[in-house]
N, C-alpha and C positions, 0 to 999 in steps of 0.2 A: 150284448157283449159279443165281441168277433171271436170266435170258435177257431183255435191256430195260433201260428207268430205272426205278425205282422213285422217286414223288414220297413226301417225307416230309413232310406237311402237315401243320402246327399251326392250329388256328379258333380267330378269338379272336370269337363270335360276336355281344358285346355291343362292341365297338371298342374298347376298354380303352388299345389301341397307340396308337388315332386322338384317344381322349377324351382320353385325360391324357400319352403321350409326342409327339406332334402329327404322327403316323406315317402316311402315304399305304400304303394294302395295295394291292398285294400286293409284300410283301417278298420274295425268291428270291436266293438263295445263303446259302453257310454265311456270308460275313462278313455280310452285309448283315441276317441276322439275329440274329448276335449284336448285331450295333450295334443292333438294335433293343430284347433283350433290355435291353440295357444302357441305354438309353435311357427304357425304362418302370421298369426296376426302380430310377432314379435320384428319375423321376416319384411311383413307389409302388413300394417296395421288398416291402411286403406282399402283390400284386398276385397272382394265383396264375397270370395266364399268363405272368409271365415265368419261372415253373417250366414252365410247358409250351414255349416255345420253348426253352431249355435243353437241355430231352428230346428236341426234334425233333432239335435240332443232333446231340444225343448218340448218337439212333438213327442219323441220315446218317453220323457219324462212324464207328459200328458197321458200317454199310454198307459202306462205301467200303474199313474194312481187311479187309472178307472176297473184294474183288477184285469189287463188283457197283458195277453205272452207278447212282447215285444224284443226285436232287437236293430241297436243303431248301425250302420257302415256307412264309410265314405269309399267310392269308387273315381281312380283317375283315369284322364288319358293319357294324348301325347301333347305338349306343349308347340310342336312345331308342322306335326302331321295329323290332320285330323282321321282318314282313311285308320291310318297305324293308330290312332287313339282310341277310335271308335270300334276295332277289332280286339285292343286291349281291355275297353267298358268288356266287351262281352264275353271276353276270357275270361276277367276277373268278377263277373258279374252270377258266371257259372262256379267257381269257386265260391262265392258269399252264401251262394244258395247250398250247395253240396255242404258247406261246414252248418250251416244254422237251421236249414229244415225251414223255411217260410212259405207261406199258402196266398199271400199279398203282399203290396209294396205301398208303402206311400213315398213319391218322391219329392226330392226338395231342390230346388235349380234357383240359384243365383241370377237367370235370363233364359232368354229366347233361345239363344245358344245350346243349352244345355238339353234342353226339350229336345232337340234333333236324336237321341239317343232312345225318345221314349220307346217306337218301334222295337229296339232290341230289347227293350227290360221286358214290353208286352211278351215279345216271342218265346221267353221264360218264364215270366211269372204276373200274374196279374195286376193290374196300377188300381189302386181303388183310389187313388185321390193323387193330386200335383197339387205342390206348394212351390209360387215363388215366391221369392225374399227378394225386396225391391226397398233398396236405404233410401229413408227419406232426405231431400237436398236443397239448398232455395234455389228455384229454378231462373237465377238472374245471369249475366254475363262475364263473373267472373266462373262460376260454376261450369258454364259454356270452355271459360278456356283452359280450367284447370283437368277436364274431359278431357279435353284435346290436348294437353299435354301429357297426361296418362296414355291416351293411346299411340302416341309417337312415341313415348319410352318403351311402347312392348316393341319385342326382338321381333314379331311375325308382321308387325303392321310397319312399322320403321323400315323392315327390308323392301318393303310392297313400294313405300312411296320414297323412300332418299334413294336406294338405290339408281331406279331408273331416271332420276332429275340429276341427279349426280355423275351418272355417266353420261347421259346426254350434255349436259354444261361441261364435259371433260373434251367429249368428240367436237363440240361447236369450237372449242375454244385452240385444240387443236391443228384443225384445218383452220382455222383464221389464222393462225405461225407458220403454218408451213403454207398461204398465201393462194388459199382455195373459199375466199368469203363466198363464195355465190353455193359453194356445195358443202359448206359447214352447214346450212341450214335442211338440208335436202337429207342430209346423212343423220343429223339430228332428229329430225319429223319419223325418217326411215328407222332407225333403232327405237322409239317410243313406239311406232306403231306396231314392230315385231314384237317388242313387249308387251303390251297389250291384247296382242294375237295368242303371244304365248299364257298369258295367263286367262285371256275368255276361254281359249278352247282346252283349258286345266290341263296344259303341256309339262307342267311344273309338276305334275300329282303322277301324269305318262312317264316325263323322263326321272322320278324320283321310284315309279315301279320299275324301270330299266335295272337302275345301280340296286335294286332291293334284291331282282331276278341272277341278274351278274354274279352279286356278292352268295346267295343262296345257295350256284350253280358253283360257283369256287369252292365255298365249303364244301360239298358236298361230291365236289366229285365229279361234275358233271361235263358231258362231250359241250354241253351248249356255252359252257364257259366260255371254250373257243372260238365260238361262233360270233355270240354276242362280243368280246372283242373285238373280232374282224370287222362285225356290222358298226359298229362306232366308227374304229377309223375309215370306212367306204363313207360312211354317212358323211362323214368332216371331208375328206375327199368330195364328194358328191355336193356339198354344200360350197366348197372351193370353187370347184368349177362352175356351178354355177351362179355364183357369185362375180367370175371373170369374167363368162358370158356376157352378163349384163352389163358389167363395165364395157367392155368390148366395144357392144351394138351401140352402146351409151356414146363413148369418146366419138362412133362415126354419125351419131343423129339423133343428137339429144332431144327432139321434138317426140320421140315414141312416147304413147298414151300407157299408162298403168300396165294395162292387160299384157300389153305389148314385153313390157320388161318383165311381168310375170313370167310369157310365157319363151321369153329367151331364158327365166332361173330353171322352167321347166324344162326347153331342151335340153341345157348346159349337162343338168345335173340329172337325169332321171336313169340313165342306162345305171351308173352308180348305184341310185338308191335300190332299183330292180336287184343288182347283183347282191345289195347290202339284205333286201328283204326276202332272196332268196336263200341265201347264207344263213341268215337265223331260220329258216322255216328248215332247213336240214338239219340245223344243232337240234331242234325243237323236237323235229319226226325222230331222230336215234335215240335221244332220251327217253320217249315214249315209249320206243319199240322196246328198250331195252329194260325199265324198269314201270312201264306202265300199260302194256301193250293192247289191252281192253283198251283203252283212250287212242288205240292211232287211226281211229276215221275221222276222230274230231278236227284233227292234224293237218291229216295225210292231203288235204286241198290245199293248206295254204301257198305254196310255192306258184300252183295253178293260180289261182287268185290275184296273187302279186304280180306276175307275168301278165295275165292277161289286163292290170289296170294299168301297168306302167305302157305296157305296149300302146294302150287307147290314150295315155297322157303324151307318147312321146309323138302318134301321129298328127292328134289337136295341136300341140305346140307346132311341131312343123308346120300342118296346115294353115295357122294364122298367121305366123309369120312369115309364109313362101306368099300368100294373096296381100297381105300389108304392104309386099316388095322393100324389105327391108335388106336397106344396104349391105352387100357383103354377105347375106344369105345364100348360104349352097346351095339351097333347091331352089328350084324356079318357079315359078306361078303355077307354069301347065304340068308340070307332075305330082304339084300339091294334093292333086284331089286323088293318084292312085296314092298317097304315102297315107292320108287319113282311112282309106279304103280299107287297104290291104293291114293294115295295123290293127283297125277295128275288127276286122275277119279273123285276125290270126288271135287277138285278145279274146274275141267270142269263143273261139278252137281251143281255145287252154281254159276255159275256166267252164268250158262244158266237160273238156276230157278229166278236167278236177275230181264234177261232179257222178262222172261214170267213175271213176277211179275209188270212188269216194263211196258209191252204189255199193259197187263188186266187195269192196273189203267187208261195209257192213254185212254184206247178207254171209260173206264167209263167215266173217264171227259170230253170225248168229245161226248158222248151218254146226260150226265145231261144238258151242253152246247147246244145241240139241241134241248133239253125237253123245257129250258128255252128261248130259242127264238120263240120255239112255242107258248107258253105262252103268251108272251110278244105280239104276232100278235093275 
């Protein structure tokens, strides 16, 4: 017999409870999670976590007739943000524990999915066992498509795939009316593949910590409010112009290779994004200084940093396309090589004086830090 509570924890880690029965987690006790189950399975009877609370009840009810302290909870996340759900398991995961006193866990997961949280239950309380619930199905081809019609109706996967097919068949359809066939397709290919981009390099998780930062820095009060503002419009600026660029180089010599139009979005637009990412590393450092000031070495480089990469991005762009001899280009062949030179020198010059700048603070702070412990004895 296990000596302790034993928590029987069910994750419902996409909110399933919260999205469609309108259920506040964290649920804890046997009734309070059947009523739950019952409540989602009325919502969506097909639902497969209300197979897993079922099993959690069923494992505590196992529990409790072999004479062991047991107690059941359900834990959710976020329905549309995994990062913000996966921070919520473990907020609400610390509350389960603080009210019920448990010394292990057995968990209960509806999939594979769910398991990605085991990490955070270890880092607070021991897993002595995993249960998943897996509904039995005939594995034939209607079952195949009734899957796949489930998962088009979720709101997180439907956005993934109609969106981007649906705006592309908007932009194709577009420029073939306003009597541009040959670059309907070219514009079409180019917006699927920026989405694609956008979401391999999880730009969707970056720009949704933006608005999370933004919004934080508003409540609260914050100088970087301002900043961040500014940085969006430079960005959209900065992303304008270099979007012209391209056009530009485009209308006089449609034959440039990939690289090439990359690296006209890169000249176009990079003095912008420099000015945009040196704007937020200023909102960033005053906030620090002013309400966090132990944290401004962590900081105090970034503006270095951004300077010194935009510098080495805007002399490569120029250098490739001053030697390509592309049409219309201000600089010329022969002074290509001092623009990548001197760029790289001066980008080396800033992101060393970063890291001196960066030196000197820390050892002040950790000079005052000893002033004040002497003090203190």
């Amino acid at each position: 017999m296990t000596e302790g509570r034993t928590l029987v924890l069910s994750v419902d880690r996409d909110d399933d409870i919260g999205w469609k029965a309108k259920i506040e987690s964290p649920v804890i006790g046997r009734q309070e999670c059947l009523k739950a189950a019952d409540r989602l399975a009325l919502a969506d009877p097909e639902d497969s976590d209300v197979n897993a609370i079922f099993s959690a009840v069923k494992i505590y009810d196992e529990l409790i007739a072999k004479g062991e302290e047991a107690v059941v909870a359900v834990i959710s996340g976020n329905h549309l943000h995994m990062i913000e759900g996966d921070r919520k398991i473990a907020a609400t995961l610390d509350d389960v524990i603080k009210e019920t006193q448990p010394i292990s866990c057995i968990l209960v997961s509806d999939g594979a999915e769910d398991e990605y949280i085991v990490p955070i239950i270890q880092s607070r309380l021991p897993v002595a066992s995993i249960r998943r619930v897996i509904v039995n199905q005939m594995p034939n081809l209607e079952g195949t498509y009734y899957i796949l019609k489930k998962l088009l109706d979720d709101p997180k996967i439907s956005r993934v795939v109609f969106v981007p097919l649906g705006l592309a068949m908007l932009l194709y359809a577009s420029a073939f009316i306003l009597g541009y066939p040959g670059t309907a397709t070219i514009v079409v290919i180019g917006v699927i593949g920026i989405y694609l981009l956008y979401k391999g390099f999880g730009l969707d998780e970056f720009i949704h910590g933006i608005i999370n930062a933004l919004r934080a820095s508003m409540s609260r009060g914050k100088f970087s409010f301002v900043t961040y503002s500014t940085t969006i419009v430079l960005v959209l600026i900065g992303f304008t112009i270099g979007f012209f660029t391209v056009l530009n180089y485009y209308s006089a010599d449609n034959s440039m290779g990939v690289l090439l139009y990359v690296m006209s979005f890169i000249y176009g637009a990079i003095i912008w994004l420099i000015v945009a990412g040196l704007v937020t590393s200023l909102g960033v450092i005053i906030d620090v200084y002013i309400n966090e000031r132990e944290n401004l070495v962590k900081v105090i480089v970034f503006p270095f940093f951004v300077t010194a990469i935009g510098l080495i991005l805007y002399g490569a762009s120029a250098y490739i396309l001053a030697v390509s001899s592309v049409s219309d280009f201000p600089i010329g062949s022969a002074s290509a090589g001092a623009y990548i030179m001197y760029s790289t020198l001066f980008g080396l010059a800033c992101a060393i004086t970063g890291v001196i700048v960066q030196y000197v603070i820390a050892k002040r702070q950790a000079e005052q830090q000893k002033e004040a412990i002497i003090e203190t004895i």
